[in-house]
PDBQT receptor file of N, H, CA, C and O in Angstrom, charges set to zero:
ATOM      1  N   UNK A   1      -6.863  -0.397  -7.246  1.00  0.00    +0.000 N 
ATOM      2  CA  UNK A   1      -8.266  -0.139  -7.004  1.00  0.00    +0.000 C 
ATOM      3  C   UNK A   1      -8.851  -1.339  -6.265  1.00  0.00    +0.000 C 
ATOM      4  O   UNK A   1      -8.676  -2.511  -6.598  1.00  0.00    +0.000 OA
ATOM      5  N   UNK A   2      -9.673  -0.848  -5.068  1.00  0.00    +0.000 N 
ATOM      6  H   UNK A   2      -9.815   0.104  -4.798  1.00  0.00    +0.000 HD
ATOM      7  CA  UNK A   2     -10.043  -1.978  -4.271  1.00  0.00    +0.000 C 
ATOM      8  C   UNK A   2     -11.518  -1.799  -4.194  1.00  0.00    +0.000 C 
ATOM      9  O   UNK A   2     -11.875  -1.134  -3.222  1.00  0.00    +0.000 OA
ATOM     10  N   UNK A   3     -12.167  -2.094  -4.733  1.00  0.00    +0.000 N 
ATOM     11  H   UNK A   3     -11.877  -2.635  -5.522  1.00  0.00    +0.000 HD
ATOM     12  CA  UNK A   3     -14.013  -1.585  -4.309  1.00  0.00    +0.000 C 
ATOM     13  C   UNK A   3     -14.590  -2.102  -3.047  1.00  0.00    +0.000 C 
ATOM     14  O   UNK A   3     -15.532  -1.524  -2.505  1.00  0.00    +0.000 OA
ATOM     15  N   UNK A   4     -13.879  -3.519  -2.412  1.00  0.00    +0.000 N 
ATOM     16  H   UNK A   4     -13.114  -3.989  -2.852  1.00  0.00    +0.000 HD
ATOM     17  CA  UNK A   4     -14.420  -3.724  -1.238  1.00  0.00    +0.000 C 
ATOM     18  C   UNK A   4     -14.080  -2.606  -0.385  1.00  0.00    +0.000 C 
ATOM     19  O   UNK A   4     -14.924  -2.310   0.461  1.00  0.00    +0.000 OA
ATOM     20  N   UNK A   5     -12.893  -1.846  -0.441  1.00  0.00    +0.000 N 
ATOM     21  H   UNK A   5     -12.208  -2.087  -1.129  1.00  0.00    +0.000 HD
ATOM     22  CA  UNK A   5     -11.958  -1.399   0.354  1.00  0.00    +0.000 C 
ATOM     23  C   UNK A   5     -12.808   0.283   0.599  1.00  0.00    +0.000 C 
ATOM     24  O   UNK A   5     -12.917   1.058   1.549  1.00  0.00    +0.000 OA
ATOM     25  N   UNK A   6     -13.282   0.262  -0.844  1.00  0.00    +0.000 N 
ATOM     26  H   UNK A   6     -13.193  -0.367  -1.616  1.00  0.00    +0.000 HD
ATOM     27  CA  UNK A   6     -13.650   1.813  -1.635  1.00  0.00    +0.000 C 
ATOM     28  C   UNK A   6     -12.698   2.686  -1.505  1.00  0.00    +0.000 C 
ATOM     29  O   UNK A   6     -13.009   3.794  -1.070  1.00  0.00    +0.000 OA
ATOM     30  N   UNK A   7     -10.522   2.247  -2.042  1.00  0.00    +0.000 N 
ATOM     31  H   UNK A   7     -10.269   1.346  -2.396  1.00  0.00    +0.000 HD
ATOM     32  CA  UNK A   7      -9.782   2.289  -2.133  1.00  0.00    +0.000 C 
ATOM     33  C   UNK A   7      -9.101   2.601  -3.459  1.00  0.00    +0.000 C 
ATOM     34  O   UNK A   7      -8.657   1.884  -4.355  1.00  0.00    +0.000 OA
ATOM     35  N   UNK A   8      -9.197   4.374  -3.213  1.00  0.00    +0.000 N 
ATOM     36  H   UNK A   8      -9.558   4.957  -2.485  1.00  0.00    +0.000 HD
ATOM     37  CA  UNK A   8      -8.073   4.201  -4.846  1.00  0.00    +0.000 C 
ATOM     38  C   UNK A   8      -6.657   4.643  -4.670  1.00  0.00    +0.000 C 
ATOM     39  O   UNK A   8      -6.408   5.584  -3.917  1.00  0.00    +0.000 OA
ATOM     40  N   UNK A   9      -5.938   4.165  -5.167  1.00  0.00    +0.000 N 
ATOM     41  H   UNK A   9      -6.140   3.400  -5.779  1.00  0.00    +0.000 HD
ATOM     42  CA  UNK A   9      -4.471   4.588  -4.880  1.00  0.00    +0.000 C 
ATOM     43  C   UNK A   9      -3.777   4.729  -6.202  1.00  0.00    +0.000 C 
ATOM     44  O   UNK A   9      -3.868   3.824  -7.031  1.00  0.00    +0.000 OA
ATOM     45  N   UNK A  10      -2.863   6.173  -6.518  1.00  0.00    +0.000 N 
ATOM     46  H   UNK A  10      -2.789   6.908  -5.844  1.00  0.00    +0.000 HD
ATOM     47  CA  UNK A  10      -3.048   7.134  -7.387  1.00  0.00    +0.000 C 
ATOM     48  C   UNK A  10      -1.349   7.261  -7.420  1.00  0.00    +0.000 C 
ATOM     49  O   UNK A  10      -0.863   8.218  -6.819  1.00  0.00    +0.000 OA
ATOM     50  N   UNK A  11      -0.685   6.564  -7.929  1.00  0.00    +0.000 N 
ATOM     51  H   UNK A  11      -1.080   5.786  -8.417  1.00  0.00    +0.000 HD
ATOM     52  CA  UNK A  11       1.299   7.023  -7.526  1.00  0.00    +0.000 C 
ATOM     53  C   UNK A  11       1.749   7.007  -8.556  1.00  0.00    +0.000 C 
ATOM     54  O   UNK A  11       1.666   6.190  -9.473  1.00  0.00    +0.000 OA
ATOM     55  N   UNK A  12       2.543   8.447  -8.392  1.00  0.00    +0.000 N 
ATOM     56  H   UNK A  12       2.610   9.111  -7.648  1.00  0.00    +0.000 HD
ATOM     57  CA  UNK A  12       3.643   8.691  -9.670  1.00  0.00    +0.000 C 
ATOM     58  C   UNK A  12       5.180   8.844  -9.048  1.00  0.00    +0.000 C 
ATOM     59  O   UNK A  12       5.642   9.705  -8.300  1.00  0.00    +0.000 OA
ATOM     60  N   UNK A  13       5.760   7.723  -9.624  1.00  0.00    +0.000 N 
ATOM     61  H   UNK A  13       5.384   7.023 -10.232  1.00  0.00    +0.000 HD
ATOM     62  CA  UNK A  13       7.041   7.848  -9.819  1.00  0.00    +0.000 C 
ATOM     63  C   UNK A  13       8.120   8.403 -10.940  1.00  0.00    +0.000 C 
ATOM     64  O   UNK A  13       8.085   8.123 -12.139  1.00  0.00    +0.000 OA
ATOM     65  N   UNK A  14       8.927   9.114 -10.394  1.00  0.00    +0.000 N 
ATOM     66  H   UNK A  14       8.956   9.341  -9.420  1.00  0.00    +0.000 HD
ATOM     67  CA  UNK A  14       9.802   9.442 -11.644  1.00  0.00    +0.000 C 
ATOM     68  C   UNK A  14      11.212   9.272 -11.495  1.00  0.00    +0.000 C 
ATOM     69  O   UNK A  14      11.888  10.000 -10.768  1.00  0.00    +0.000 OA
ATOM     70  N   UNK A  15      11.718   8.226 -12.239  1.00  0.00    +0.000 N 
ATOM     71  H   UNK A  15      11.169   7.634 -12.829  1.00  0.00    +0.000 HD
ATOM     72  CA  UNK A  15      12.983   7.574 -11.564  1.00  0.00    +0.000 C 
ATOM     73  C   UNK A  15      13.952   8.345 -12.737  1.00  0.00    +0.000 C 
ATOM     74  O   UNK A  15      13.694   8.802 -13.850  1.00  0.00    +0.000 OA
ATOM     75  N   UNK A  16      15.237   8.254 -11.898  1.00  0.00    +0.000 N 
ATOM     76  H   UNK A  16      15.447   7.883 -10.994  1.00  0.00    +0.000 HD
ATOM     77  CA  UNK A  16      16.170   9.693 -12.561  1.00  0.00    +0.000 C 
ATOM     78  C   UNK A  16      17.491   8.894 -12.908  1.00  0.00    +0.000 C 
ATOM     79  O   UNK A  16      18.594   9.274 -12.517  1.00  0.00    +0.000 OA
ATOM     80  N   UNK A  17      17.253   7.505 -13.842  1.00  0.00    +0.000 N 
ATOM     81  H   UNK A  17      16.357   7.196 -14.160  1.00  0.00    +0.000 HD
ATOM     82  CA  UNK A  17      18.618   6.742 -14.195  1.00  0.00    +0.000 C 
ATOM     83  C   UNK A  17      19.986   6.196 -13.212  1.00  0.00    +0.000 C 
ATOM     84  O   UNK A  17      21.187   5.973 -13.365  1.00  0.00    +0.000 OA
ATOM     85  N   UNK A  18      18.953   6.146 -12.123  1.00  0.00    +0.000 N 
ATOM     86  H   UNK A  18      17.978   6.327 -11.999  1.00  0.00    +0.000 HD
ATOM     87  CA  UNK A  18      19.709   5.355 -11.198  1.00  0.00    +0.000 C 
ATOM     88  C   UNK A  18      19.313   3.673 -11.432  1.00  0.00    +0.000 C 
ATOM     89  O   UNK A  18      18.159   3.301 -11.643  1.00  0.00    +0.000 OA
ATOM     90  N   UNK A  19      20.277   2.917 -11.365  1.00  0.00    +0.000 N 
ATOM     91  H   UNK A  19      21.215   3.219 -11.192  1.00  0.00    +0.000 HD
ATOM     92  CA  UNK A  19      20.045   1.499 -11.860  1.00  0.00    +0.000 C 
ATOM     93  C   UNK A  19      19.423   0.850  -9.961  1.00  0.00    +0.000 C 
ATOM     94  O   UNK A  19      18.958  -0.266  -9.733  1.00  0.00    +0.000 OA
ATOM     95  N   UNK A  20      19.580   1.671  -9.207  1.00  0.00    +0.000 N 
ATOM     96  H   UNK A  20      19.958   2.578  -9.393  1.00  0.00    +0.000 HD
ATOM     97  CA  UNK A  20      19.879   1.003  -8.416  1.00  0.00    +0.000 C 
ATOM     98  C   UNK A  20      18.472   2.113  -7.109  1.00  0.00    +0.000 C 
ATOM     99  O   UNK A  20      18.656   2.927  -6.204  1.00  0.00    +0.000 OA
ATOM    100  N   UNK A  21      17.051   1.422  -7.824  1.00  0.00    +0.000 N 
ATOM    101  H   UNK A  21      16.902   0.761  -8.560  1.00  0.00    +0.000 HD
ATOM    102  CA  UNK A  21      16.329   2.498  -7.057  1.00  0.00    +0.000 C 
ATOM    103  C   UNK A  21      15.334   1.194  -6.595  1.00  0.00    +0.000 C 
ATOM    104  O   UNK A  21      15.143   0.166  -7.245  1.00  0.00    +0.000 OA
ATOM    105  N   UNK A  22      14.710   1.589  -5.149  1.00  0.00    +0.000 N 
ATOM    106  H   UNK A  22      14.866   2.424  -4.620  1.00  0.00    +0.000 HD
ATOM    107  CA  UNK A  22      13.806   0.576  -4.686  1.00  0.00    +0.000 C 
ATOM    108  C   UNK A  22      12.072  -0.006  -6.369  1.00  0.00    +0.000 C 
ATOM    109  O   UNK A  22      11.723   0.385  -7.483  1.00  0.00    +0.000 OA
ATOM    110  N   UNK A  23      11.694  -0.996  -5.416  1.00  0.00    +0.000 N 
ATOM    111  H   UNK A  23      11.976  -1.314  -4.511  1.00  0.00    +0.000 HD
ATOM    112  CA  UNK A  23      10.547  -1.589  -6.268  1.00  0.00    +0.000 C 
ATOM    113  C   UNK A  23       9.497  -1.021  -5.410  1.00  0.00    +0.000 C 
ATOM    114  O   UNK A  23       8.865  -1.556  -4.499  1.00  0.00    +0.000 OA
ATOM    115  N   UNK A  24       9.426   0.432  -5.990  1.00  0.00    +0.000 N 
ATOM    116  H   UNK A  24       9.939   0.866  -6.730  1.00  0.00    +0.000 HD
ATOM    117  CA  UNK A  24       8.486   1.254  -5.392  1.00  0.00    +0.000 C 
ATOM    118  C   UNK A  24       7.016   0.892  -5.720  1.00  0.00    +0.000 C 
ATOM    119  O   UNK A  24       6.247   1.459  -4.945  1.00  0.00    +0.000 OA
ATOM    120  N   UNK A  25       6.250  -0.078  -6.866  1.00  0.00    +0.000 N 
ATOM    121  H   UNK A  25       6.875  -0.539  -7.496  1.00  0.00    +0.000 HD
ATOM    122  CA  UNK A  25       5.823  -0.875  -7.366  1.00  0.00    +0.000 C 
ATOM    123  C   UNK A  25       5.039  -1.635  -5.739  1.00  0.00    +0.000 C 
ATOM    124  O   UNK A  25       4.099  -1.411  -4.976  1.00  0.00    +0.000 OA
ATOM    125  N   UNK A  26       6.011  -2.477  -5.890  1.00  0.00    +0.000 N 
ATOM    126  H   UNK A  26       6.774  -2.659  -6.509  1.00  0.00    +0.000 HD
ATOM    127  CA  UNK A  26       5.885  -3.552  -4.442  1.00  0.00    +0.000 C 
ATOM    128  C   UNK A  26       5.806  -2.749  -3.594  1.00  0.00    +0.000 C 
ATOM    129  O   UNK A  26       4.612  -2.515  -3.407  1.00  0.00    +0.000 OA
ATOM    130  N   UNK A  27       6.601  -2.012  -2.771  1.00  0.00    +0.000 N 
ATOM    131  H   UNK A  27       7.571  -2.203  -2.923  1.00  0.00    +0.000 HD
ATOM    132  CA  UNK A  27       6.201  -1.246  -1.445  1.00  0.00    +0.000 C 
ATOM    133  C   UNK A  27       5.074  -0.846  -1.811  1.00  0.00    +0.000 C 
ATOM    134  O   UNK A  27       4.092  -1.514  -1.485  1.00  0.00    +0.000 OA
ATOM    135  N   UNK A  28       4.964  -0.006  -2.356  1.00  0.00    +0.000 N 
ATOM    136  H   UNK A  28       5.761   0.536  -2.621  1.00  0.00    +0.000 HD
ATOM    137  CA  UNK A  28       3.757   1.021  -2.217  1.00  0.00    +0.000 C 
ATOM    138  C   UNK A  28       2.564   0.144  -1.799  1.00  0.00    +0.000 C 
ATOM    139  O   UNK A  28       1.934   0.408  -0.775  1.00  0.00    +0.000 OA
ATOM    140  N   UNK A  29       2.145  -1.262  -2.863  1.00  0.00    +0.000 N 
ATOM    141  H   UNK A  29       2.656  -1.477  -3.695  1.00  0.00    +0.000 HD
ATOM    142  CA  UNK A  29       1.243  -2.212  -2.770  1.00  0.00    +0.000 C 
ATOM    143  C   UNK A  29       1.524  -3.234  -1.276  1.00  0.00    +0.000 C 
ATOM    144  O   UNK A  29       0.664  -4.068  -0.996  1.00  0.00    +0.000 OA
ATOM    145  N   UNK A  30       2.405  -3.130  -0.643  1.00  0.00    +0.000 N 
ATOM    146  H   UNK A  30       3.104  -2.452  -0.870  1.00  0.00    +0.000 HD
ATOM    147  CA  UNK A  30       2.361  -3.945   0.598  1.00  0.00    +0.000 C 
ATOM    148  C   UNK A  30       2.062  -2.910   1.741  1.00  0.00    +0.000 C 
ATOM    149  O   UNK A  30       1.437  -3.340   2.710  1.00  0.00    +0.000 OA
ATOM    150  N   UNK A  31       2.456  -1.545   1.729  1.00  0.00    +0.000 N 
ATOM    151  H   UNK A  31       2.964  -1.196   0.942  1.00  0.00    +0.000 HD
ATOM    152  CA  UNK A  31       1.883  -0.737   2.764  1.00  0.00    +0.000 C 
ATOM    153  C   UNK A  31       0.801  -0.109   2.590  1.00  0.00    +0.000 C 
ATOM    154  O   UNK A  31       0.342   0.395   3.615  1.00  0.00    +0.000 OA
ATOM    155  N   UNK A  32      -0.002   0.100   1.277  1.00  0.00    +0.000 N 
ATOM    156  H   UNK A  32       0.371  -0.309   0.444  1.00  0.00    +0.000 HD
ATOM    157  CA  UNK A  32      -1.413  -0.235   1.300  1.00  0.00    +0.000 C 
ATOM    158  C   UNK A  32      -2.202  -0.846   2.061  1.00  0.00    +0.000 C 
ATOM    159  O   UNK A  32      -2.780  -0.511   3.095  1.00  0.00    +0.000 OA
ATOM    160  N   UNK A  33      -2.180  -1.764   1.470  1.00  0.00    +0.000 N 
ATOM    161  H   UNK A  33      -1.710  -2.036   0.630  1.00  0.00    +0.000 HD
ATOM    162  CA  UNK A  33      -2.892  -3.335   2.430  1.00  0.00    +0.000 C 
ATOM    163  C   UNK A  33      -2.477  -3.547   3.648  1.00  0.00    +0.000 C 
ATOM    164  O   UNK A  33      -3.211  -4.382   4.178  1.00  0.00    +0.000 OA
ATOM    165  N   UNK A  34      -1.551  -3.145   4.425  1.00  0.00    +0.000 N 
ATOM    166  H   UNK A  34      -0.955  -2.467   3.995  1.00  0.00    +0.000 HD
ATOM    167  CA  UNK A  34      -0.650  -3.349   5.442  1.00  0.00    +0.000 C 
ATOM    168  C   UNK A  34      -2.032  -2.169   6.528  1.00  0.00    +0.000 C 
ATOM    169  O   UNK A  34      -2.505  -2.353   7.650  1.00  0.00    +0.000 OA
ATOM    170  N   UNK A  35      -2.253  -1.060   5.526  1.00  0.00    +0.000 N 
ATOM    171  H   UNK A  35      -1.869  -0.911   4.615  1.00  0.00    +0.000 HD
ATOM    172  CA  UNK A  35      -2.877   0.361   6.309  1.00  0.00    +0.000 C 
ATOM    173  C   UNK A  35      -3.958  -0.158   6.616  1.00  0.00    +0.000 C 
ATOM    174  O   UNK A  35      -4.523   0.205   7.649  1.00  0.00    +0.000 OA
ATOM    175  N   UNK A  36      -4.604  -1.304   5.647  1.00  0.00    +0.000 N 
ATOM    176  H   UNK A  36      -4.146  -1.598   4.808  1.00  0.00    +0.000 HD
ATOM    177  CA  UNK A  36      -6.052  -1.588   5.885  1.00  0.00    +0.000 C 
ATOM    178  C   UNK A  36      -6.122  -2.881   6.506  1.00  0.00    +0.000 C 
ATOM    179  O   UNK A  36      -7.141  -3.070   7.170  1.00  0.00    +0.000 OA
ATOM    180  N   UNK A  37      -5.336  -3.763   6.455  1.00  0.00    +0.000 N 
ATOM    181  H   UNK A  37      -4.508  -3.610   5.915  1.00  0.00    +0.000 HD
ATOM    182  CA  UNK A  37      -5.242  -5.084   8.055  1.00  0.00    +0.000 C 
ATOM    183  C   UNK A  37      -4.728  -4.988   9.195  1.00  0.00    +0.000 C 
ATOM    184  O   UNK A  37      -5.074  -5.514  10.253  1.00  0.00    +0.000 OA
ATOM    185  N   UNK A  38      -3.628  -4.091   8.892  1.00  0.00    +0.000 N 
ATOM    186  H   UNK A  38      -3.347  -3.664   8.033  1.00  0.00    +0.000 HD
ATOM    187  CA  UNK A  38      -3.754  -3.727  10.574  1.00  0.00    +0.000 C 
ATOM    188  C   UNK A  38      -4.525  -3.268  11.169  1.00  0.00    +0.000 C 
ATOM    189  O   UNK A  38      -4.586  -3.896  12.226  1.00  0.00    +0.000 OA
ATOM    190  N   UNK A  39      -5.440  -2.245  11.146  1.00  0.00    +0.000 N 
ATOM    191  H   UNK A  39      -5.391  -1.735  10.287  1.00  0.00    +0.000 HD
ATOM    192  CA  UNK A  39      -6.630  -1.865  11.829  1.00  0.00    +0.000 C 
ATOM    193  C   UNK A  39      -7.231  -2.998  11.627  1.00  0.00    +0.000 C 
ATOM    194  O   UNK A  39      -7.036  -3.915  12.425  1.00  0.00    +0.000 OA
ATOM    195  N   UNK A  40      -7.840  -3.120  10.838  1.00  0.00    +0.000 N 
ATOM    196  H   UNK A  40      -7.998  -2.376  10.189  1.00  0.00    +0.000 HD
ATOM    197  CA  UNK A  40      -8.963  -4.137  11.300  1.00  0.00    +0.000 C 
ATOM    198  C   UNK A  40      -8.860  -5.505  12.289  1.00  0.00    +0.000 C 
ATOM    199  O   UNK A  40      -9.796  -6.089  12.836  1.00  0.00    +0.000 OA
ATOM    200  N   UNK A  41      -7.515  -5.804  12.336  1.00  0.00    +0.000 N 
ATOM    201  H   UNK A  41      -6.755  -5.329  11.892  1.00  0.00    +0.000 HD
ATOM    202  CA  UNK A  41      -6.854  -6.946  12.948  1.00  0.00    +0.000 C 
ATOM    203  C   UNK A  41      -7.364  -6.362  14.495  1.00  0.00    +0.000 C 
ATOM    204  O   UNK A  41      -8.092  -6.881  15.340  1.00  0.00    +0.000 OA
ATOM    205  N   UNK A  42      -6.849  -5.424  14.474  1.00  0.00    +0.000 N 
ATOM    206  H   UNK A  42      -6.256  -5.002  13.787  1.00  0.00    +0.000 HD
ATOM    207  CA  UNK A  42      -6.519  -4.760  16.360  1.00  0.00    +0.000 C 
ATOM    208  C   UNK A  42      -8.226  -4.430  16.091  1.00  0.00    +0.000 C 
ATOM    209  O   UNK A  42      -8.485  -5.626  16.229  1.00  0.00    +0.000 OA
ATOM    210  N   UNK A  43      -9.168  -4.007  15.909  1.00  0.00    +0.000 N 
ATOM    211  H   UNK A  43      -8.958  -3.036  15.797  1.00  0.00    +0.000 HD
ATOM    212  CA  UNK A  43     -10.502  -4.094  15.640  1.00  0.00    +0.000 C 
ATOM    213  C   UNK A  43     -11.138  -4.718  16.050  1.00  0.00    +0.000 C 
ATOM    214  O   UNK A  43     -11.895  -4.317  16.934  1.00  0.00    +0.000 OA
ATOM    215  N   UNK A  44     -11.157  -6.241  15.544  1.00  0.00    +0.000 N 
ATOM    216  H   UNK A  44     -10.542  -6.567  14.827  1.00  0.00    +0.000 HD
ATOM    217  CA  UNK A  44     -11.383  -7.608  15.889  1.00  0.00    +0.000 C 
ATOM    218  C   UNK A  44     -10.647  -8.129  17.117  1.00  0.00    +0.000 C 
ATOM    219  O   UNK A  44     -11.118  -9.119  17.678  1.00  0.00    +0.000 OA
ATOM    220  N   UNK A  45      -9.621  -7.603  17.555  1.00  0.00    +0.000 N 
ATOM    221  H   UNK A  45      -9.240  -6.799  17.099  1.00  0.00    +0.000 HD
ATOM    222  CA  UNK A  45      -8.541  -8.413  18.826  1.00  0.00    +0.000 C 
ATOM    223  C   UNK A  45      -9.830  -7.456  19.438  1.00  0.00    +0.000 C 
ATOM    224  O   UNK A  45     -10.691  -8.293  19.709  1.00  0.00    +0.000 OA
ATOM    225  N   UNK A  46     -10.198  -6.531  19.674  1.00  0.00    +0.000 N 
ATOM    226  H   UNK A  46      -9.498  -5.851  19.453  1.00  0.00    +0.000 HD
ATOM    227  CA  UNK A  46     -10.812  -5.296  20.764  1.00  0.00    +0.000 C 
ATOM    228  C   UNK A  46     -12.232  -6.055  21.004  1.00  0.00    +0.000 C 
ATOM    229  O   UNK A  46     -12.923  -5.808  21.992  1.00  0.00    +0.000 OA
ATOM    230  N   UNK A  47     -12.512  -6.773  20.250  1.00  0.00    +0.000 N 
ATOM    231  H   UNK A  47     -11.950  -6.974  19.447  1.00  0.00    +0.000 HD
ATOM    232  CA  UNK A  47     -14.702  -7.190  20.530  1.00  0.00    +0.000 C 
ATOM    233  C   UNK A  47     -14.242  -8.281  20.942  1.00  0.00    +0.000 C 
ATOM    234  O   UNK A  47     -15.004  -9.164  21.334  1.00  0.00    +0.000 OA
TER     235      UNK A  47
């Protein structure tokens, strides 16, 4: 939950006893934030 962002992000995982499954955890939370600085980056490069 991001309130500056007015960002909610809502994920269900259901992992099926594989020892050996990504840190869907971490991704999910770096391509979040990833969705909302890149635009704004190229935003700011544009003025």
């Amino acid at each position: 939950m991001d309130p500056a962002e007015d960002l909610i992000f809502v994920g269900m995982i259901q992992e099926r006893g594989s020892a050996r499954h990504p840190n869907v955890r971490s991704i999910s939370h770096r391509l979040t934030y990833q969705a909302i600085i890149e635009p704004l980056a190229e935003m700011e490069n544009n003025q």
